[in-house]
Steps between C-alpha positions, in 0.01 A plus 500: 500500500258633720159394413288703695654828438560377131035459511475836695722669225272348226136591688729863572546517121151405385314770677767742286409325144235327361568138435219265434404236726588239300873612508553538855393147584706381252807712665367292838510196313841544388634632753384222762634295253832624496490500926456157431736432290756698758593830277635351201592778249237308235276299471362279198118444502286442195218801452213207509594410874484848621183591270340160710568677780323828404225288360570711174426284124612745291872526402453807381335628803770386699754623294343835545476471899858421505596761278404745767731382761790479219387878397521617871848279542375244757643247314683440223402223241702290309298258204605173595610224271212218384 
């Protein structure tokens, strides 16, 4: 995976939709994460790690700001098991 042409396709893309800002850094947060992680096809990460790192409280309101990335398929989401 290319990860620079893989952000200037995503900042390409935002300036054709809205998405809130919210939602894109948490398509920079996942996708650094998954450059970390070397391209695995998945990844398993609980929603109250990645809300830390948005600084976001509210499951709901995270719910919502991932929703938007799953509604413009950026990612897809799986519910994981507890």
């Amino acid at each position: 995976m290319n990860y620079i042409k893989l952000q200037k396709g995503f900042n390409k893309y935002c300036k054709m939709i809205f998405l809130p800002a919210l939602s894109r850094l948490l398509w920079f947060d996942l996708v650094e994460l998954f450059n970390e992680l070397g391209w695995p096809e998945w990844i398993q990460i609980s929603n109250a790690r990645l809300m830390d790192g948005l600084q976001i409280t509210s499951d709901k309101k995270f719910i919502e700001v991932r929703d938007k990335l799953i509604e413009h398929s950026l990612f897809i989401y799986e519910k994981g098991k507890k």
